[in-house]
C-alpha positions in Angstrom: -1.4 7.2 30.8 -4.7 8.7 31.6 -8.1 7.9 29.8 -10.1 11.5 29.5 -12.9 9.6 27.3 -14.1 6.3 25.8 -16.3 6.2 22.8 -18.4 3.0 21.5 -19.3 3.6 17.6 -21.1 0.7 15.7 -21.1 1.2 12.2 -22.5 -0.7 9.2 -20.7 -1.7 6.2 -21.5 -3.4 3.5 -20.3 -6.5 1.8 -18.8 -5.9 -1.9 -19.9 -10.4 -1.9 -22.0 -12.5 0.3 -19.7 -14.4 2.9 -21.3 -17.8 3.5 -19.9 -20.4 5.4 -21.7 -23.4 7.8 -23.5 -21.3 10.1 -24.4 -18.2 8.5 -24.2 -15.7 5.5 -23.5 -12.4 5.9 -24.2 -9.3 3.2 -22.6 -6.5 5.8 -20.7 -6.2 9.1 -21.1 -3.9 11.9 -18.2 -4.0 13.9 -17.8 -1.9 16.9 -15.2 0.5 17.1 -13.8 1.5 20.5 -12.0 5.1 20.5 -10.5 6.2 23.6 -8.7 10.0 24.4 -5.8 9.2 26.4 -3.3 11.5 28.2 0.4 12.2 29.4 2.4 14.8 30.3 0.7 17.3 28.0 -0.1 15.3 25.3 -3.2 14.0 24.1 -3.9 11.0 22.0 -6.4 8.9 20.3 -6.2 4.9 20.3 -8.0 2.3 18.6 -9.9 -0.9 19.3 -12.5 -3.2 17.3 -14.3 -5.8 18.5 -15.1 -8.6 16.5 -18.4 -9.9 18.0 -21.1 -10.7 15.1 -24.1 -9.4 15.1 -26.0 -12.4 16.3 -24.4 -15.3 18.2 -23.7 -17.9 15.7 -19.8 -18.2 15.8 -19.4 -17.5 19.4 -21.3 -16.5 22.8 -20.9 -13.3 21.8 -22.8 -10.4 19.6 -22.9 -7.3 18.9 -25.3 -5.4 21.5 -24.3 -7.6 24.4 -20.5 -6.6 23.7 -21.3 -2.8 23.5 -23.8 -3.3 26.6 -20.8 -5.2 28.5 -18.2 -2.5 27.6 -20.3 0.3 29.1 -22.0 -1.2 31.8 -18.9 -3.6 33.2 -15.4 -3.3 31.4 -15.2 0.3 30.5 -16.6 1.8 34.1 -14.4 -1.1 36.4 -11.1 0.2 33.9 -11.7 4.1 35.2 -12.7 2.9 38.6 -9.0 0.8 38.2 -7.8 4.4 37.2 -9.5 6.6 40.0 -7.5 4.0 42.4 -4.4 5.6 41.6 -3.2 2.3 39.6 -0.8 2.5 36.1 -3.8 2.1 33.1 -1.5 0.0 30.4 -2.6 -2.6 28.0 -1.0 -5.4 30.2 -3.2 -3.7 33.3 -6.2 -3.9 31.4 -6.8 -7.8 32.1 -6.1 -7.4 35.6 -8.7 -4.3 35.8 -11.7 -6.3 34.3 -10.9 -10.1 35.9 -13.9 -10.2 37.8 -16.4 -10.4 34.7 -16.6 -14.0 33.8 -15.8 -14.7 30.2 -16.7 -11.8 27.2 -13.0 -11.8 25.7 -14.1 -10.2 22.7 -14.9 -7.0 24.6 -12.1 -7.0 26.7 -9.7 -7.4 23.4 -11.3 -4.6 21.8 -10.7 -2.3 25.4 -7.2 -3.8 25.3 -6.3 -3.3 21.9 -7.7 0.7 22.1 -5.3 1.4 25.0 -2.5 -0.3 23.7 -2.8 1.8 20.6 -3.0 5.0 22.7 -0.3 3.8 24.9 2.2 3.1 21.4 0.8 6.5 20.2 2.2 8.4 23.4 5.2 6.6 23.1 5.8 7.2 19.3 6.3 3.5 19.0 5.0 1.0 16.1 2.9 -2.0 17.4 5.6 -3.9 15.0 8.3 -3.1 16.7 6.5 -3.3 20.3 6.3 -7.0 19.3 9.9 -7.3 18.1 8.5 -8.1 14.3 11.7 -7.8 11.9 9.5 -8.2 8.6 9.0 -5.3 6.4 5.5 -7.4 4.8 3.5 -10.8 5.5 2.2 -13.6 3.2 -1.5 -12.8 2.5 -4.5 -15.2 2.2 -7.9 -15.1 1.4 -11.0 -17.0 2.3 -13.9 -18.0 0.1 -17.0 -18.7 1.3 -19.4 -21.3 0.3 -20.9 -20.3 -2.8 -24.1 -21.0 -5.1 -22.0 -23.4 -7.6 -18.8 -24.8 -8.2 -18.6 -22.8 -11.2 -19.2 -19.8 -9.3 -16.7 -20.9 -6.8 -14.4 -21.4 -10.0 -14.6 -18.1 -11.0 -14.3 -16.8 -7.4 -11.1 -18.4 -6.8 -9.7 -17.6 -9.9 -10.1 -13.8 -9.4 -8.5 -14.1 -6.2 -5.4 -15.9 -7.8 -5.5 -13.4 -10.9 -5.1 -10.8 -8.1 -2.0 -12.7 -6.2 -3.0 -14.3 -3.6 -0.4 -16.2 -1.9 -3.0 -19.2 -0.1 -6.8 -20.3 -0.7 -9.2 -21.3 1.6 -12.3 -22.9 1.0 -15.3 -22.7 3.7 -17.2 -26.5 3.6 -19.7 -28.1 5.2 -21.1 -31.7 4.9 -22.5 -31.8 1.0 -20.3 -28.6 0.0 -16.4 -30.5 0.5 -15.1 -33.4 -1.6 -16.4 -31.7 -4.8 -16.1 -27.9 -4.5 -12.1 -29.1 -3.3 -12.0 -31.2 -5.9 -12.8 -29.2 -8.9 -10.5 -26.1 -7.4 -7.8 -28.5 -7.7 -8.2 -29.8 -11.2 -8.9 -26.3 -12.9 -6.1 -24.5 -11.0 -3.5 -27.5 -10.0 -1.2 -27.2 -6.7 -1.4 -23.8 -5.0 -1.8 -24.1 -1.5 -5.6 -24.8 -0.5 -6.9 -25.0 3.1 -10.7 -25.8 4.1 -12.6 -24.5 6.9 -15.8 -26.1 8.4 -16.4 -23.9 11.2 -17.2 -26.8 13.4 -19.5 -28.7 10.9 -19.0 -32.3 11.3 -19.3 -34.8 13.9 -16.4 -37.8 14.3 -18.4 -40.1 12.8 -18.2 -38.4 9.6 -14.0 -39.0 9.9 -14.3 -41.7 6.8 -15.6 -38.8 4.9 -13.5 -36.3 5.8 -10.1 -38.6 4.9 -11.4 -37.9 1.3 -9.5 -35.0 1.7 -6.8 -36.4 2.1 -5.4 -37.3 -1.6 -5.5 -33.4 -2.1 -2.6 -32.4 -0.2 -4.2 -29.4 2.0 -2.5 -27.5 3.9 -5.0 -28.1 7.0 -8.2 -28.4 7.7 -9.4 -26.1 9.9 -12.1 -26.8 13.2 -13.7 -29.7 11.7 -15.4 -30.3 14.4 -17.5 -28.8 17.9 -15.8 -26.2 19.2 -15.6 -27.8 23.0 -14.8 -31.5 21.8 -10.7 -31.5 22.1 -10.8 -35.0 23.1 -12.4 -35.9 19.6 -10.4 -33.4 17.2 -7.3 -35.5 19.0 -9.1 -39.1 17.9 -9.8 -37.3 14.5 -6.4 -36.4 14.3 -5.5 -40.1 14.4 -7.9 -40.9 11.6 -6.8 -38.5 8.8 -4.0 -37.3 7.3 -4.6 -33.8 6.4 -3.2 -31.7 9.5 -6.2 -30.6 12.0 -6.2 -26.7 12.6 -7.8 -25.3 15.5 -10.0 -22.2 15.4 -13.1 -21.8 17.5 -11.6 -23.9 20.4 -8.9 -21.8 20.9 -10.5 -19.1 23.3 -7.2 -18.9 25.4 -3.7 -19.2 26.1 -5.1 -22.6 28.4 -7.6 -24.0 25.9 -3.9 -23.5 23.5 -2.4 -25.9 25.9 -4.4 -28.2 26.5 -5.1 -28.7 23.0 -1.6 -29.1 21.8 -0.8 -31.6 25.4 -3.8 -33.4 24.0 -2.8 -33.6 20.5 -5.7 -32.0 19.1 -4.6 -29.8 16.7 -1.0 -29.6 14.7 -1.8 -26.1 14.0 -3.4 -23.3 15.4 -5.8 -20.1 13.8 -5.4 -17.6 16.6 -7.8 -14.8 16.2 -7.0 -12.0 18.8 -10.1 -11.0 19.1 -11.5 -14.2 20.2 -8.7 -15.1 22.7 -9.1 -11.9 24.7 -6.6 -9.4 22.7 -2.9 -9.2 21.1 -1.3 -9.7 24.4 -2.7 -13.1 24.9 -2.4 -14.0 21.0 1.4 -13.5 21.5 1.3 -15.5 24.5 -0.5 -18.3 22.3 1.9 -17.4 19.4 4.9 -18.3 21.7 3.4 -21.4 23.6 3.0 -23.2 19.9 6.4 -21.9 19.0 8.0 -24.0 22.1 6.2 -27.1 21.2 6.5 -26.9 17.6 3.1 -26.2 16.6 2.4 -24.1 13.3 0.3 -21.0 13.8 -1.6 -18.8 11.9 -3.5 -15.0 11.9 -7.3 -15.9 11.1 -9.3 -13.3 10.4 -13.4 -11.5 11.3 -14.0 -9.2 8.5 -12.4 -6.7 10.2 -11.8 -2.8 9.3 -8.9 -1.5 8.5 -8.3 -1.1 12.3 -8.2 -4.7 13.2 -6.6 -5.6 10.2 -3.5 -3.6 10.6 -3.1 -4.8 14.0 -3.3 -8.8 12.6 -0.7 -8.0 10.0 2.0 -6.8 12.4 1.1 -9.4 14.8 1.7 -11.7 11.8 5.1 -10.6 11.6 5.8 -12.7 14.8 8.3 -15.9 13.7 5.6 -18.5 14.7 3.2 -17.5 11.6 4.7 -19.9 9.1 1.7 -20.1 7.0 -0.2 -17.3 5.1 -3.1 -15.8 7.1 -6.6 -14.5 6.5 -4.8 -11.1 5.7 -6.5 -9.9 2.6 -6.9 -5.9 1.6 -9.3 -4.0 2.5 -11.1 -4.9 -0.7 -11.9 -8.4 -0.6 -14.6 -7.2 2.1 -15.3 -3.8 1.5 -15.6 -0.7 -1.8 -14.6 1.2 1.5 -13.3 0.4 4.6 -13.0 3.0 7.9 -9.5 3.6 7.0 -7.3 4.0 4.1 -7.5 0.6 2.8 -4.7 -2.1 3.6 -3.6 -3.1 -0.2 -2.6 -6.4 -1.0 0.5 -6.7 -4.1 2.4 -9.3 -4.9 0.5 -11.8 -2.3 1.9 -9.7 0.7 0.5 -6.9 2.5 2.7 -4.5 4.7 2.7 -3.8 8.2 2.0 -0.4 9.0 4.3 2.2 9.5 3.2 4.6 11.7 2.8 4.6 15.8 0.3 2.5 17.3 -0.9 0.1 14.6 -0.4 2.7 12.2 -3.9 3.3 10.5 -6.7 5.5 12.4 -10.5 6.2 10.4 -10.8 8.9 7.9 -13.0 11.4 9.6 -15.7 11.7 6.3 -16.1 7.8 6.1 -16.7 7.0 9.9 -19.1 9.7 9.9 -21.0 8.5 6.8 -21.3 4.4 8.1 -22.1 5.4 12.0 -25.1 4.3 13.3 -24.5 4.1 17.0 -22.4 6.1 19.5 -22.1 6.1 23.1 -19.4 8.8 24.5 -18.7 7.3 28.0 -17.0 11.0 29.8 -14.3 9.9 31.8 -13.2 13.4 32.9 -12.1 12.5 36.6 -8.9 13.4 38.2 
């Protein structure tokens, strides 16, 4: 495969709800879209990537500008210089191309995930069935936020239910937990509830935290700091409700060490924080060999992203319902046609590469930032 062309596009959109959880809220996204022209024999394609950096550093290292800034200064110019060398450009190449910047996975996933798209597109081959997924659809969840009351988490939750969803979770932080988990629980009995504190507590807060117990969640998910595996593992001692690692899990080794430590008895893998879809596999099968559950977390992403996390979904290891939702939980209009939720599944894709691409009219409409990195060498 040859890359003739990379493109960076930011573009705003809009959230149809606020999304509020322990460190921020946020009223739109602006993910950044990476579109690459790749070529073989003849043929010319167009494959996909998204990065799902936030626009300010408040979940991770990274954001927004300094992703775009890293992909054309660094990881874009060292892949065609990898290229110009007279090395094979593949998705399993791509790590091996950038290694010498330090850190920035979530650029590097969205780089990886555009020429793996291009590289299924050439070969007229679904991501699915690159990954050996058998499943015709996947178990779709949804996450709330924190919201302004319990009754308007009440009514939140009950619209999501109404619509079919097969899992709830509920974003906390300390003073927004026992009650708002509570009260879901009374007014709508036992469907399967999660919470997420994005890192909000400290151990001393375990006694606390074990109030959760008596209402039989499915996990609770990166109670505490994301570099503290030591503590999640003495936390995990302390409480019954399974501990479900999200943030800490930046890599197949931070995977490892956290299950050999017995930090976490489930894991939220997010490809786009762990460096791409090859390295979530890697993740997916390194808790399947030590029994660990896993599941597909989510960013708010288009429908680009989310396609991709639906057929990686598909994988055996996913036992438990992931942050999968349609199109419309986030968005009136995504990039794409939107990914429909029925039933409390969604399907995975159909089509080569991961089987959704933007509809021209929309991307044009929520641009608001391109760079067109040329890449005509031979």
């Amino acid at each position: 495969m040859h890359i003739d062309r990379v493109e960076l596009i930011t573009v705003r959109m809009p959230l149809v709800h606020p999304f509020t959880t322990s460190f921020s809220t946020q009223t739109e996204r602006r993910p950044l879209l990476v579109r690459i022209t790749a070529s073989r024999d003849g043929r010319t394609v167009t494959g996909w990537g998204e990065c799902v950096a936030l626009f300010d550093p408040s979940y991770s290292p990274e954001y927004l500008d300094g992703a775009r800034e890293m992909l054309r200064r660094f990881l874009v110019p060292s892949l065609l210089e990898w290229q110009d060398a007279g090395r094979p450009v593949t998705a399993e190449t791509v790590a091996a191309a950038t290694a010498h910047v330090v850190g920035h996975r979530m650029a590097k996933a969205a780089l990886e995930m555009a020429v793996l798209d291009a590289g299924l597109r050439l070969d007229d081959r679904r991501f699915a069935d690159h990954l050996g997924v058998t499943r015709a659809v996947v178990p779709s969840g949804v996450s709330v936020g924190i919201e302004s009351s319990i009754p308007d988490l009440l009514s939140q939750v009950g619209g999501f239910l109404d619509e079919g969803y097969a899992r709830i979770k509920l974003k906390i932080q300390p003073g927004w937990d026992i009650e708002p988990v509570r009260a879901v629980r009374e007014r709508f009995g036992d469907v399967p509830l999660q919470v997420d504190a994005n890192t909000a507590y400290r151990l001393s807060d375990a006694p606390l935290l074990r109030r959760l117990d008596p209402f039989d969640l499915l996990l609770i998910e990166q109670p505490l700091a994301e570099d503290d595996l030591r503590q999640h593992a003495l936390l995990a001692q302390q409480i019954a409700t399974p501990v479900c690692l999200d943030e800490s899990i930046v890599s197949v080794e931070a995977a490892a060490d956290a299950i050999a430590m017995g930090a976490a008895s489930v894991i939220n893998i997010k490809p786009g924080r762990v460096g791409g879809y090859l390295a979530a596999r890697r993740i997916h099968d390194l808790a399947e060999a030590n029994g660990i559950a896993v599941w597909c977390g989510g960013m708010l992403e288009t429908g680009i992203g989310r396609a991709a996390n639906i057929a990686l979904a598909g994988l055996p290891g996913f036992t438990l319902p992931g942050d999968v939702s349609g199109s419309n939980r986030f968005y009136a209009q995504d990039v794409t046609a939107p990914v429909v939720m029925k039933d409390g599944v969604v399907a995975i894709p159909d089509g080569p590469g991961f089987g959704v691409e933007p509809l021209v009219d929309v991307l044009a409409d929520v641009t608001i930032d391109a760079v067109d990195i040329a890449a005509h060498r031979s």
